[in-house]
N, C-alpha and C positions, 0 to 999 in steps of 0.2 A: 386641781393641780394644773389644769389647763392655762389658768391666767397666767401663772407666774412665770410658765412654760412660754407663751404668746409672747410676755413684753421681753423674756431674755433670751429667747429664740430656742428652737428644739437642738439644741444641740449636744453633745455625749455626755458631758459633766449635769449638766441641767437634768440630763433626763433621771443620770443615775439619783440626784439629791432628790428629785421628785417620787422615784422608785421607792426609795428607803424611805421617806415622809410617809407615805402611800402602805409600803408593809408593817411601817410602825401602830401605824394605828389601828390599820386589820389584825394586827398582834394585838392591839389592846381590848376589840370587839369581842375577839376567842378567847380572852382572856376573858373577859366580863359574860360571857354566855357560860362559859366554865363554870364561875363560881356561883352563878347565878342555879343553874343545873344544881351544882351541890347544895345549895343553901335548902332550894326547893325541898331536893329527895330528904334534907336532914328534918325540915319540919312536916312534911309528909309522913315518913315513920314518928315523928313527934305525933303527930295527931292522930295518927292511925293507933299510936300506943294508950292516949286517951280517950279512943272509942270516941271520934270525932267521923262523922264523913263527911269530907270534905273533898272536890266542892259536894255542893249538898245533890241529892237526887229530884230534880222536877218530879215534882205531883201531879204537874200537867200533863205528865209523859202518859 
């Protein structure tokens, strides 16, 4: 957001557009770590229901 800020100068309207651009998409990051968390734990109990261990346990250990 810096560039756009640089060629149309830091000034109060600019910064706001760049603010909202800026939480837009950190809304959409939380957004996607969100579902991404649910999707996980739904097939985690999926697998867990099928006597899956998953990930699996090193043998190495």
């Amino acid at each position: 957001m810096l560039i756009p800020l640089s060629q149309t100068g830091f000034s109060g309207p600019s910064l706001l557009v760049c603010a909202a651009i800026w939480l837009f998409f950190a809304g959409l990051w939380t957004a996607g770590l969100y579902i991404a968390r649910r999707r996980y734990a739904k097939y985690s109990r999926v697998l867990q229901g099928a006597g899956v261990d998953w990930p699996p346990t090193s043998s190495l250990a």
